[in-house]
Structures are given as C-alpha cells and as structure tokens.
C-alpha positions in Angstrom: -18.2 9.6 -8.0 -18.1 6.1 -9.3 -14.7 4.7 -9.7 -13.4 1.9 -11.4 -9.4 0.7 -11.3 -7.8 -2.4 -13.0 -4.2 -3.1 -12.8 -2.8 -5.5 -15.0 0.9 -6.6 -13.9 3.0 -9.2 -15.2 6.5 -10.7 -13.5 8.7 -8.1 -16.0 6.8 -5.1 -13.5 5.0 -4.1 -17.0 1.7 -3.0 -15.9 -1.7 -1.7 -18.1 -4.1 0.1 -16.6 -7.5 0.2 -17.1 -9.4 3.3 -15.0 -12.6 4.5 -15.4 -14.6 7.6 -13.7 -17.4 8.5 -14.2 -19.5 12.5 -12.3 -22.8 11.4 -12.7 -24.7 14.2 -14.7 -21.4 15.8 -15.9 -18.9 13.7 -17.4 -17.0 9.8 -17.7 -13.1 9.6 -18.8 -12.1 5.9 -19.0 -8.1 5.6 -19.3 -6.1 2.9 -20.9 -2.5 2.8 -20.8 0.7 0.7 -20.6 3.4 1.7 -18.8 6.6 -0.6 -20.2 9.9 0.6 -18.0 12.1 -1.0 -21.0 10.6 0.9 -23.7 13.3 3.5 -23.0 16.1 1.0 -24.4 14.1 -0.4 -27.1 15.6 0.2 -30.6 14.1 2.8 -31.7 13.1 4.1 -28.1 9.4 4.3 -27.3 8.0 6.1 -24.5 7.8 4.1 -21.4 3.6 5.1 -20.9 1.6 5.0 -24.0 -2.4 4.6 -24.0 -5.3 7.0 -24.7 -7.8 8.5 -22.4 -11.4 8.9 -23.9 -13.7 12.0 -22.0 -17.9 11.4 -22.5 -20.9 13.1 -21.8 -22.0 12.2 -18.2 -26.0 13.1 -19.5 -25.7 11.3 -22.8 -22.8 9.1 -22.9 -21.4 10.7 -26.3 -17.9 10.8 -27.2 -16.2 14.3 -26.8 -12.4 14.0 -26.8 -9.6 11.4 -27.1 -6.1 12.4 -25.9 -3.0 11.4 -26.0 -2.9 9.1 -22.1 0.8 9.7 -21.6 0.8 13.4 -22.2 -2.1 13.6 -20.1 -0.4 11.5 -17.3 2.7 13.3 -17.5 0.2 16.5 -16.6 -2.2 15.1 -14.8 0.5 13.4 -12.4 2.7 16.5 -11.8 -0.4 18.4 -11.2 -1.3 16.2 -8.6 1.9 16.8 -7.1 1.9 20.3 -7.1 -1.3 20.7 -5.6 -0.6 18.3 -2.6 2.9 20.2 -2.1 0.5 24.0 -1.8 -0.6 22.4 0.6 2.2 20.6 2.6 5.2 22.3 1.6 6.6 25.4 3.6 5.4 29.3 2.2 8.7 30.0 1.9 10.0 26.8 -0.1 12.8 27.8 -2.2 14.9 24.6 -3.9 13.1 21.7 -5.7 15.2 18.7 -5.7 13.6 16.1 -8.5 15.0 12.8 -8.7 14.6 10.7 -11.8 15.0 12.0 -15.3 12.5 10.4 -17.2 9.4 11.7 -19.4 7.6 13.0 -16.1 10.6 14.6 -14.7 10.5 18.2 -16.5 6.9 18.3 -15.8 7.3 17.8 -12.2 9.6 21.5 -12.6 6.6 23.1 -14.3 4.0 22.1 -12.0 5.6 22.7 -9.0 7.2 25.9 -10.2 3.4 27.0 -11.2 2.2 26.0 -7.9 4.7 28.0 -6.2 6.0 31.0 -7.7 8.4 31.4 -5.0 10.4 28.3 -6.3 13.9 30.4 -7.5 16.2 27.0 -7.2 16.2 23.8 -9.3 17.8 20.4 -8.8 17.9 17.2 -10.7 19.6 13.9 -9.9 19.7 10.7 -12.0 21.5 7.6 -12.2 22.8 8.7 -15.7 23.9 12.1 -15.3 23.2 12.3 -19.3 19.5 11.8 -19.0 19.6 14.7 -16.0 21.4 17.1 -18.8 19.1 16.3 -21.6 16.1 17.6 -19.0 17.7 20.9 -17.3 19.0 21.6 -21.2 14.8 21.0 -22.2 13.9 23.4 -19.6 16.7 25.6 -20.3 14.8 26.7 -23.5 12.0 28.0 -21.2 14.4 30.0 -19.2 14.0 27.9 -16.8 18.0 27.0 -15.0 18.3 23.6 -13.7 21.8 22.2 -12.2 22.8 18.7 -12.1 23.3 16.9 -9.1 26.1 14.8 -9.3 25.7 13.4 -5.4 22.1 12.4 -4.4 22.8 12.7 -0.9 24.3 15.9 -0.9 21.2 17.2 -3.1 18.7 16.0 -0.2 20.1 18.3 2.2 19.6 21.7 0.2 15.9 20.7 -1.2 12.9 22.3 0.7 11.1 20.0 -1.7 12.1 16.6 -2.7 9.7 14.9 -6.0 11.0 11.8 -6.9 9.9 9.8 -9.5 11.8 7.0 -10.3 11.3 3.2 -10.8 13.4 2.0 -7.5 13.1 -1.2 -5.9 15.4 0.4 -2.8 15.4 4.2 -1.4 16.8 6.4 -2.6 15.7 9.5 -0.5 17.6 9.1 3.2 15.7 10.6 6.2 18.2 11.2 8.0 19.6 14.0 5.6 16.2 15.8 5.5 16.8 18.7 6.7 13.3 20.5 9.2 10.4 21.5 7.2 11.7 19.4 4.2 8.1 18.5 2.2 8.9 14.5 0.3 7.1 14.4 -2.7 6.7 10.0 -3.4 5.6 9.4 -7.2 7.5 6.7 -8.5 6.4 3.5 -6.5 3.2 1.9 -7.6 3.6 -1.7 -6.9 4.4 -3.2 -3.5 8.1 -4.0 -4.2 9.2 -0.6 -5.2 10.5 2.2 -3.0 11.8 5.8 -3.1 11.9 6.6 0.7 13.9 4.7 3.7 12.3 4.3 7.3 13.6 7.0 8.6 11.6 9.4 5.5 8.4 7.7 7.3 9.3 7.8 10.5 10.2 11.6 11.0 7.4 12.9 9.1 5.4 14.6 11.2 2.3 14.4 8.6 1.8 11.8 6.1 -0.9 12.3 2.8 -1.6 10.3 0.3 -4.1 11.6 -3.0 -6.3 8.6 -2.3 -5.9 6.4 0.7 -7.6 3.5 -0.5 -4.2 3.1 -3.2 -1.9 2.5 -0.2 -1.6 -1.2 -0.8 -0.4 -0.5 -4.3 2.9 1.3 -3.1 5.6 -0.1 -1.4 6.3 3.3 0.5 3.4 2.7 1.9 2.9 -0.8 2.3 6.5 -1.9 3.2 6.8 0.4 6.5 3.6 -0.9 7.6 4.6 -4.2 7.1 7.4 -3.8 9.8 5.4 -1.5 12.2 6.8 2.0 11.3 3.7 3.7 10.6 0.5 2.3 10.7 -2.6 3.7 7.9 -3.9 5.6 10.8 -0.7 7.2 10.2 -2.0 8.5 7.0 -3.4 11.9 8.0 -4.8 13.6 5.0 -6.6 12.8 1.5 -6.1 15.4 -1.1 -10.0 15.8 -1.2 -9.4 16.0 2.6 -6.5 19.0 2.1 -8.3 20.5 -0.8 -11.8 21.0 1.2 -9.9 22.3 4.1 -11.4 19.3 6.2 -7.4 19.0 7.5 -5.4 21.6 7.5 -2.6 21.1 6.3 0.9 21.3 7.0 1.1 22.6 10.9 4.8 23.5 11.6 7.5 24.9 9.9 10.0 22.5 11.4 7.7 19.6 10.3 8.7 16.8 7.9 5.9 15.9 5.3 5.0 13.2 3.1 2.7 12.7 -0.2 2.5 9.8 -1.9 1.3 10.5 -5.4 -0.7 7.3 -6.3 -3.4 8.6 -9.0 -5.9 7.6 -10.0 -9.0 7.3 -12.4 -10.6 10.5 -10.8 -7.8 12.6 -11.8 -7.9 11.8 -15.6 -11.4 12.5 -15.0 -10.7 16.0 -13.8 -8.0 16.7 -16.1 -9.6 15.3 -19.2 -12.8 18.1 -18.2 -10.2 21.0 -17.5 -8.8 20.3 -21.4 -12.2 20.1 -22.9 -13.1 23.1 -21.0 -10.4 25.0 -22.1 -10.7 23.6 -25.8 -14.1 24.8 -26.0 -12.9 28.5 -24.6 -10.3 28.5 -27.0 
C-alpha cells in the first residue's frame, strides 16, 4: 500500500497535514487537515482539527465521497485505539481512565467501550474540571456515567486502561502509580517536544506497540526516552498490522504493563473512509 505523509509545522506547534493512501485496485483517500490547538479560545470557538478527507476509485480514480476530516479523525483515531487496547489490554479490564477533555475525548469512551463490552467504569481528568463536566454530561445522554476526576494521580491507580489525549509538553501519566496489568493508551503527542508518559511509563512496560513504527520519530514518547537510553526501537515489539495478523501475540501476562502509542496515519483514513462508503452504499 503506497503511502504518502506531509507534516507541515510551524513554531506556534500549528501543524497541516497532508496524507495520502492509496490499495492499488481498490481505493485512494488523501486527507487534508489542520490541527490549530488555539482554535478552542478563539472568539467564536472553532474546532481545534478542521480539513476534509476525499475517498476515490482505486480502478478509475473517480471521486466517491468527501467527509468531514475532523469527524472522521475523531473516529478514525479512537478506533485505532480501541483496536490496539483488544489486543493489549487485560480480558477482564474494567475502569477506563481518559485524560484530556477535548473533541476526541468522548469518542475515546465509545470506542473503547465498543471494543470491550466489559468496560462497566468511566473516568475523566482535565486540567479544567469544566471541560471534563461538559463531556461525562455529553455521554450522560447516551446512558453512558462518567465521574470526574478531580486528582490525576489518584485516577491512575484505579484505571485498568489509561487513553490520554492531550497536548502536553511534560507527563502527565506517572509510572510509578500504574498499578500490574495496567494497558497506557499514548495519543496526544505527535511532535518531538510533547509528552504524555514519564520514564518510568516506558520503562515498566513490559510490551511496547506502536500503530506504525516508522511514526516513532514524530512523538516525543517515543523519541524522548530513546534519546536518553530508556528504551531503544528494538524495544518497540508490535505493529498494529503485526497484532491484527496475529504475527505477535499480543499482550503475554496479566501482571504486564503495556504501551500503544497511537500515531495514525494516512492508511487509517484510508480504511475508515472505505468502511463509511461501504456502509453508505448498504444503507
């Protein structure tokens, strides 16, 4: 599968994306989209992602769908998520800690609790407690409960799984409070200078995944703890095509520590851009 990924940043962290995929014989999705952190506290607010994502005909070329690129990388993102924690996560994971309470947040909930039925226990932390109400009180009008977490580090020690999705230049998620079997979930860091996990997150897991591996140098959860000999990218175990093939199995132990890091990538829009169209044209 032909890939194609260009990342526009600027010294403000705002970054445009331009991503392009293409199954040869089936179908191409090309992806453009802006992701602005600051947008939030514009006047009027505007969401901080914004772009399209256009699907063609792999055989002809012809146009067949435009969607909306942050709705589809809201669900596209989660899903990716969800999919690496079936397969890294403990059976019997019970409480999902998300931390962050932005647009992707209460799609991280869905996903996850889609992916694993079993989830009966939902957590959210945020810097602004406010933002964390406005998303369990969304959800609450699906029946699904969601309780605020007013301490971060207290919330890290009742999670089985921990999603985070935040813009953080420094951890947030502690290792040391992890408790056995814990599954980290890393979304939010895609440039080199941002972080969500500390050392110690890296250093006691006992299995480390990314979606894509060759994405590591974009994250600095990644690219930071190589930097000063923590892990090294042999230390990255798994692929998601690796853990979706069954060509690694997965997580091994129930006491073990695991870690994705949830880079995307053109491939995915590709993917999910061919589920919608599928599911359009069933419709």
């Amino acid at each position: 599968m032909p890939l194609l990924d260009r990342r526009i940043t600027d010294a403000g962290g705002d970054m445009f994306v331009n991503l392009t995929a293409w199954a040869q014989g089936r179908a191409i999705a090309v992806k453009l989209v802006g992701v602005f952190p600051e947008n939030v506290v514009r006047s009027p607010p505007e969401p901080s992602i914004q772009g399209i994502v256009v699907l063609f005909d792999g055989k002809t070329g012809r146009a067949l769908m435009t969607c909306d690129g942050a709705e589809m990388t809201y669900r596209k993102t989660a899903a990716d998520s969800a999919l690496g924690a079936s397969f890294l996560a403990r059976r019997d994971a019970r409480v999902l800690l998300v931390i962050g309470a932005g647009g992707l947040a209460p799609h991280m909930v869905r996903a996850h609790r889609a992916a694993r039925p079993d989830l009966d226990r939902f957590l959210i932390w945020n810097r602004s407690p406010e933002k964390a109400m406005a998303v369990a009180d969304e959800l609450s009008k699906e029946g699904i409960t969601v309780e605020v977490q007013a301490l971060l580090d207290d919330a890290l020690g009742m999670a089985d799984i921990v999603s985070s999705v935040t813009m953080a230049t420094q951890p947030l998620i502690k290792g040391a409070l992890l408790k056995p079997g814990t599954h980290v979930d890393l979304v939010g860091s895609y440039l080199p200078d941002m972080r969500e996990a500390d050392d110690d997150v890296m250093s006691r897991a006992a299995l480390i995944c990314m979606d894509i591996r060759e994405g590591h140098d974009c994250t600095g959860d990644i690219i930071q703890p190589m930097e000063s000999g923590v892990i090294r990218f042999e230390d990255i175990r798994a692929d998601l095509f690796e853990l979706a093939t069954g060509r690694h199995p997965g997580r091994a132990s129930d006491g073990d520590i695991t870690v994705f890091k949830n880079i995307g990538g053109g491939h995915l829009d590709l993917f999910a851009a061919m589920a919608l169209h599928r599911r359009l044209g069933e419709a």
